[in-house]
N, C-alpha and C positions, 0 to 999 in steps of 0.2 A: 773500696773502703776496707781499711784493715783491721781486724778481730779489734784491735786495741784500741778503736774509735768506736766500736759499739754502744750504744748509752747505755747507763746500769740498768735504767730504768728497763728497754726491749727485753737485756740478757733475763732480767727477773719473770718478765712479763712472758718469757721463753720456756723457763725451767718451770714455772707455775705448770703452763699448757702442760710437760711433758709429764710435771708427775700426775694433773689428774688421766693425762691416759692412760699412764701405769696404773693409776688406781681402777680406771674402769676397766681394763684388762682386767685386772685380778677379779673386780665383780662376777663380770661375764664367765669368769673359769670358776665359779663357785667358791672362790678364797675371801672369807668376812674379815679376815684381818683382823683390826681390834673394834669392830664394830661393836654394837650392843643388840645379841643376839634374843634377849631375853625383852618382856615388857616395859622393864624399869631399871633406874640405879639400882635403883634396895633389892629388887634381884637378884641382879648382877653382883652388889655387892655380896650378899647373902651366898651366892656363889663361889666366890671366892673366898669368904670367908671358910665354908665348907672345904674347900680343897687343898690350902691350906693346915686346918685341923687336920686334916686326912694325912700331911706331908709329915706333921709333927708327933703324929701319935706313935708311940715304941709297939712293938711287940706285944710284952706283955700287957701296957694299957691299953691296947686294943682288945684285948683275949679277955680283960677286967670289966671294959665296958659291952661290948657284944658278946657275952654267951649267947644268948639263943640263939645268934648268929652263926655261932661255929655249932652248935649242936644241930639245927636245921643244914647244912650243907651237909656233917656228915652224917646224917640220915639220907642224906638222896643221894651223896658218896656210896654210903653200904649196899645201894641196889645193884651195886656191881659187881657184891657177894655172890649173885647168883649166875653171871657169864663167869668168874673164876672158879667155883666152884664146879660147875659144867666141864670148863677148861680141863683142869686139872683131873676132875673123872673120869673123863676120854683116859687121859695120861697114866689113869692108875688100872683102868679095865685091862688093857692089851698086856699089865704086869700081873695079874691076878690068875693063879694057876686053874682055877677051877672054867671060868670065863675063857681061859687058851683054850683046853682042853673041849670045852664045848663046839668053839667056832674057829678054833685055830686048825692049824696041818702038821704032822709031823716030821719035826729036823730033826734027824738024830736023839738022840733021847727024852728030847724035848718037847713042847710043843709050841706054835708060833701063830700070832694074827697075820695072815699076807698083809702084804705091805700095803695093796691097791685097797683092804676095806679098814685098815690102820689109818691112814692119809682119808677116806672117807668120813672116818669116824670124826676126827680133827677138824676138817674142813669145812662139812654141813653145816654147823654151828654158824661159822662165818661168812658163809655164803647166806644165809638166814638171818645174819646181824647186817651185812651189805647191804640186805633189801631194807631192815628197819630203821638204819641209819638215815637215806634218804626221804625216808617217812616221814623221820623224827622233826625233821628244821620245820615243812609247812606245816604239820601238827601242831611243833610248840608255838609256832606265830599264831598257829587260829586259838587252840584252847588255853595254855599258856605251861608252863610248868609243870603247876602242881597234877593237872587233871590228866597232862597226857603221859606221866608217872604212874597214876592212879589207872589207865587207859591198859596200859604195858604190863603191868603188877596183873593183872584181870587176865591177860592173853598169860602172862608167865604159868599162871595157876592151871590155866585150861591143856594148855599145851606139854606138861608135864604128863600127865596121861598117859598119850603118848608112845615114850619113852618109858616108861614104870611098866608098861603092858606090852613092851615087844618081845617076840619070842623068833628074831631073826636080826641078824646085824643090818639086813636092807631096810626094819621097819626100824630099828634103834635109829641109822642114822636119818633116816625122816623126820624121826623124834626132835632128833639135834636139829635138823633143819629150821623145824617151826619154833623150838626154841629160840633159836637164833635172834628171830625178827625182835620180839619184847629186847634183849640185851641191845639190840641198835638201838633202843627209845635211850635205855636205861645209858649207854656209856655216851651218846649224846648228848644229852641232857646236866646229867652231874655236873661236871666242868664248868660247863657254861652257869649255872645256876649257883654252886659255890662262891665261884668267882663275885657275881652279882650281888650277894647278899652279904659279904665281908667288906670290912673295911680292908684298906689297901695295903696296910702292915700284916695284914693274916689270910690274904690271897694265895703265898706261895704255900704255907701250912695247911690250909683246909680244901685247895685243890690235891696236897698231895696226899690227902687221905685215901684218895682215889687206890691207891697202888696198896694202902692200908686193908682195905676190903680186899683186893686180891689176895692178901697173905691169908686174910680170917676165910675165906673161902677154901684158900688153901689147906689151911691147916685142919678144918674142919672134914676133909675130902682125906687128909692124909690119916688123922684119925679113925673116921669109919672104914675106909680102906685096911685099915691096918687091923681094925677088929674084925675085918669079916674076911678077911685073905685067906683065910684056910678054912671055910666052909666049902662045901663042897655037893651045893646048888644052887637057882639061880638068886636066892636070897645077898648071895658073895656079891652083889653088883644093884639087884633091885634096892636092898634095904637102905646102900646109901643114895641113892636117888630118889627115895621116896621123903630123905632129909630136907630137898628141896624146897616141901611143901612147907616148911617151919617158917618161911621167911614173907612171901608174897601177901595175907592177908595184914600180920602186926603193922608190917609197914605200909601198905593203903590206911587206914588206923591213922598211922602217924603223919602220913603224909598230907592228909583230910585236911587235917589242922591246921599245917603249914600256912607260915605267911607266904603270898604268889610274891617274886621277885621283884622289886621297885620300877628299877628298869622295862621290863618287861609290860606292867601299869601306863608308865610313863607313858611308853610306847603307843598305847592303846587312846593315852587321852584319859584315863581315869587317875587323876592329880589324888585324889579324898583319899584311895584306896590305897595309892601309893604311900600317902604320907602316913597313914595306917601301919603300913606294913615296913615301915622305917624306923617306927617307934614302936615297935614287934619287936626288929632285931637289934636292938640296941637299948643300955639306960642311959636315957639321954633326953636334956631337956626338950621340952617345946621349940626353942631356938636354934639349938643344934639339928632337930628332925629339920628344921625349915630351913637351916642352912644345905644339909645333905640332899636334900629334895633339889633344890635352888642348883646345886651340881649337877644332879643326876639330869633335870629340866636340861640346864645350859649347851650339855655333850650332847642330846638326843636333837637338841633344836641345830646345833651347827653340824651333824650329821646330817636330818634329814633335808639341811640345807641344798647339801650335795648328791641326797639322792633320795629317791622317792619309797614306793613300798619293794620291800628285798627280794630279789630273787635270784635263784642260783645263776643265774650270768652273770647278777652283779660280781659275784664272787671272783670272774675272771676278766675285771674292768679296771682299769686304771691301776691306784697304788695298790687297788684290794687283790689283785691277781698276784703280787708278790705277797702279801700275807698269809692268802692259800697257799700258794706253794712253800713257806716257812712251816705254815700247819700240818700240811700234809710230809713234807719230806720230814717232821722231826716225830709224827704218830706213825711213820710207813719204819723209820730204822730202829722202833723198840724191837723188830722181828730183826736184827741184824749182826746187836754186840751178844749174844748166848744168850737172850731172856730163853730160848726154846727151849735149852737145854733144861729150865728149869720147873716147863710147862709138861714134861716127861720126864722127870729128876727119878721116880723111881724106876724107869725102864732104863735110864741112863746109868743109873748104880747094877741092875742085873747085868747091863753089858760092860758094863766097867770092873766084875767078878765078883761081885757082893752075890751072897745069897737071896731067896726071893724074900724071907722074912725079913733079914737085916737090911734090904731097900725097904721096904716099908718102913723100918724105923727110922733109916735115915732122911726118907722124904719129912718126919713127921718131925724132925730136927732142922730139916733144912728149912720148912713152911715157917715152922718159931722161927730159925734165924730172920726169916724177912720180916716176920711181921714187929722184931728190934729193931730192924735196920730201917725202917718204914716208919717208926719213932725215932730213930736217929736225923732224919731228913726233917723233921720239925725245926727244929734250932737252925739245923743245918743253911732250909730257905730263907732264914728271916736272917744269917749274918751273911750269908755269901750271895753274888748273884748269880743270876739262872744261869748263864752262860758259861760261867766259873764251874759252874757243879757240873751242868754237863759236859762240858770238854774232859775236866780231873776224873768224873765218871767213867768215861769211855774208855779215856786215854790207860786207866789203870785196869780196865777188863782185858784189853789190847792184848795188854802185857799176861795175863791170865791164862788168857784164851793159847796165845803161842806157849808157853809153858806145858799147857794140857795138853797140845799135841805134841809138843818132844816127850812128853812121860809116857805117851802111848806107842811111842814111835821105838823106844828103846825095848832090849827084849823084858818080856812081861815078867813079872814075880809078885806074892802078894805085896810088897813094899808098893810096887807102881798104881798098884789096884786101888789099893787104898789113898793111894796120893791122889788117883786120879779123881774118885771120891768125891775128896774136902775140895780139890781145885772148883768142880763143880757146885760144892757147896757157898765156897769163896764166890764165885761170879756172881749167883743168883742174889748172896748177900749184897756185893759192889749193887750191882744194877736196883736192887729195892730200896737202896739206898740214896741211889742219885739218878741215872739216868730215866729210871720207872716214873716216880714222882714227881719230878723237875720237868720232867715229859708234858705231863697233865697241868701243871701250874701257867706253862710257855703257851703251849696251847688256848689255854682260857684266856690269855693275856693278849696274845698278838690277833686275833680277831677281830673289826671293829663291833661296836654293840650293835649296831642295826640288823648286821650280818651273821651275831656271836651262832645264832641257832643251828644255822644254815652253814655256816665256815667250821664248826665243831665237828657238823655230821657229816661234812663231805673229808675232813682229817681222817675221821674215823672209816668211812671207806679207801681210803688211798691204803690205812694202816690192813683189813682186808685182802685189799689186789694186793699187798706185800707178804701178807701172810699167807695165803692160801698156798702159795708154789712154796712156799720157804718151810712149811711144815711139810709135805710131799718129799720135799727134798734133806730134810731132819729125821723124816722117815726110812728114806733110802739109806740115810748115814749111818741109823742106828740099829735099823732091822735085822737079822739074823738070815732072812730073807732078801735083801735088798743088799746095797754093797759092806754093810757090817765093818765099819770100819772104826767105832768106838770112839775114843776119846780123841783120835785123828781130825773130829770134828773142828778140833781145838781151831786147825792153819784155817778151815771154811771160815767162821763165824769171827775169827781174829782178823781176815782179812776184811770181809764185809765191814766192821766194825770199824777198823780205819778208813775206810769210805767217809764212812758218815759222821768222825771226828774229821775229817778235812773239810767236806762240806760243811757242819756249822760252824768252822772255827772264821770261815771267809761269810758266813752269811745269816749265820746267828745274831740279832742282839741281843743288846741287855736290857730288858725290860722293867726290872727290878725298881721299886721306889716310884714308879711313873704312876700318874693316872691315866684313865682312858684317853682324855682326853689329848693332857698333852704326849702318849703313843699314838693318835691319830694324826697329828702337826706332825710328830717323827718321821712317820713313813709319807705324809702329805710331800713333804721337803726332800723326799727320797734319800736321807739321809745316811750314811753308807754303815753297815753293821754295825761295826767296830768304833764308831763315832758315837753312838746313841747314848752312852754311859757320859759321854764329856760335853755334849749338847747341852745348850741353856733353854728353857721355854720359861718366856715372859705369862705370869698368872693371869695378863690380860689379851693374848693371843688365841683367836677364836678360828685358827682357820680348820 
């Protein structure tokens, strides 16, 4: 019999059969489709109605109706004040005359930190944040947020000690060590938790406060530095470390208070507390909290569809192994376009011919400049998207970074010196401007929520394994001691950096405008980078 004697009736009774197997297919692979994940319509509606609102709100009526929401993120934003501030004190000790002179060697007229307890000093820190980092994700699953903030702030306090009381570079860099671990809680955690508590028009702004707190660290580091650089005991180095101590209790204090993240509630099965802590962060009717709730419900219910309680393998299962690796390759290349350079900005200016006091003042110029250009990146994430800023980010360090090494390459004079200088003032600007910040925004974003805790704090170890050899070998570039090679640096950190401008430009998206939900569909559908921006997702697709 030929296809065209078939009755209508079989061929229908055929196509029936094959779409419910497609549909139990999709069942069985954990895809809800447009099922009704929630209790009810009025849920579900309630849901959408939430998400919705969320698509339609601007900027600034976002920032109108959530204050407390952008104030509480960056509060747990600022606890990063104190791993940049750390940071950055390594960066200004090994430039401080009195601090060479103690535990340095003698070059020529000089005196110098070797390079192997320079690269010590840097590292400890991060080797200390490696271990806190993986701490951090089942911590914040058991306590939640607020408490293992409050947890980390208690170890910061203790473990400052330390460090204020070493009277040898092998007990300072122990100091750093134990520091370290609290800054794993602390740069885990923020991201993840800003993210959570903002509405979706002020996600990329109050994650990139993050890079905010690194300038005020900064600049707070370049200031006392700069006051006590010509003392000449060990106060040149204790006094600003013992600034430390300003920061750890106000903020337990503030943190007490905090509302715990929705999300995170949710998670738990505590609906009350959640819906508490929604009409915390927001002015916003009864309707609206119960709409926003009804969203936050709907993501967590078609998430935990697909997977049960988190655990760091999930993280390299199915679609979520490509999200970790977006995570991790884009926190591992902030150590790749010159941020270094600007994590040692004053030892970079003595090598670059500046005098020892006119690096200090230029650090304390450069620290202001980021923490403008770290205001600049506000406007910035809310018109452009992520992707945008950081390709035009990088792509303009690029060019920076090669420029700095042909100014060092040519014979020297003060004109070059000085050039060399501002170039390095220019980068650190560029970079706190767009790829620092935009950094931390991608990140909080392309994690799913079940996983955010756990995908955040394993980012921030990849970004570790990257830094740890890459300041050793920033060491070696820059040390007087080591291959001393100055502003040469430029061709390393130029080339690295196009690296990782070709890599996101093929495997970056654009996450910008999306909610969780529908970037969980995105990458469910394996949807290819460059696509993600021109993609439709139906407000009733649950998968």
């Amino acid at each position: 019999m030929s296809a065209d004697a078939i009755p209508e009736k079989e061929v229908n009774v055929e196509a029936e059969n094959r779409a419910a197997s497609l549909e139990e297919k999709h069942h069985n692979k954990g895809d809800i489709l447009h099922g009704e994940v929630l209790k009810s319509d009025d849920l579900m509606n309630e849901a959408f109605h939430g998400e919705d609102a969320e698509h339609e709100m601007t900027l600034w009526q976002a920032a109108k109706d959530h204050p407390m929401a952008c104030i509480w993120a960056f509060i747990f934003c600022f606890t990063i004040v104190m791993e940049s501030f750390d940071m950055f004190l390594n960066g200004n000790f090994v430039a401080l005359s009195y601090f060479q002179k103690r535990y340095g060697v003698k070059t020529g007229d000089t005196y110098s930190i070797p390079t192997r307890w320079q690269s010590a000093l840097f590292q400890a820190g991060q080797c200390g944040a490696f271990v806190g980092v993986f701490l951090a994700g089942p911590v914040t699953n058991r306590l939640g947020y607020r408490w293992t903030a409050i947890v980390a702030l208690v170890m910061m306090n203790a473990t400052i000690f330390i460090s204020f009381f070493a009277d040898s570079l092998a007990v300072l860099t122990i100091g750093q060590a134990f520091e370290g671990v609290p800054w794993g809680f602390f740069i885990a955690n923020s991201p993840a938790y800003a993210s959570e508590v903002v509405p979706l028009a002020l996600r990329g702004a109050c994650t990139a406060t993050l890079q905010m707190s690194w300038s005020i660290g900064g600049i707070i580091v370049a200031a006392a530095t700069y006051g006590f650089n010509n003392r000449q005991d060990v106060w040149a180095w204790r006094a600003p470390l013992a600034l430390q101590w300003i920061f750890p209790l106000p903020l337990m204090v503030l943190i007490f208070f905090a509302p715990e993240s929705p999300w995170w509630l949710m998670r738990r099965g505590r609906k009350e507390e959640a819906l508490r802590s929604v009409e915390r962060l927001g002015r916003k009717t009864k309707q609206n909290s119960q709409e926003k709730l009804a969203m936050i419900e709907r993501t967590i219910e078609i998430e935990a569809q697909q997977g049960g309680t988190p655990t760091l393998l999930d993280l390299f299962r199915g679609t979520d192994l490509r999200r970790t690796i977006i995570t991790c390759l884009i926190y591992a290349s902030q150590n790749f376009a010159g941020n270094l350079i600007a994590n040692q900005a004053t030892y970079f200016f003595e090598q670059a011919g500046m005098s020892t006091d006119f690096a200090f003042k230029l650090n304390l110029i450069n620290s202001c400049l980021q923490f403008v250009a770290n205001g600049l990146s506000w406007p910035l994430s809310g018109y452009f998207g992520r992707r945008t800023i950081y390709l035009w980010g990088t792509g303009t360090n690029i060019v920076f970074l090669m420029i700095l090494g042909i100014c060092a390459s040519i014979p020297q004079s003060t004109s070059t010196n000085y050039a060399q200088a501002c170039l390095g003032i220019i980068i650190s600007f560029v970079f706190a401007g767009t790829q620092g910040p935009i950094s931390y925004t991608i990140i909080a974003e392309t994690s799913s929520v079940r996983l955010r805790a756990l995908s955040t704090a394993v980012g921030r170890a990849a970004y570790y394994v990257a830094e740890i050899p890459m300041i050793y070998l920033n060491s070696q570039l820059l040390n007087t001691t080591g291959w001393n090679v100055a502003g040469k640096c430029g061709y390393v950190w130029g080339s690295t950096a196009l690296v990782c401008w070709v890599t996101a430009y093929f495997f970056l998206p654009e996450l910008k405008h999306r909610s969780y939900r529908e970037i969980d569909i995105l990458f469910n559908r394996k949807v290819p980078a460059r696509k993600f921006k021109s993609t439709v997702i139906d407000i009733k697709d649950n998968e």
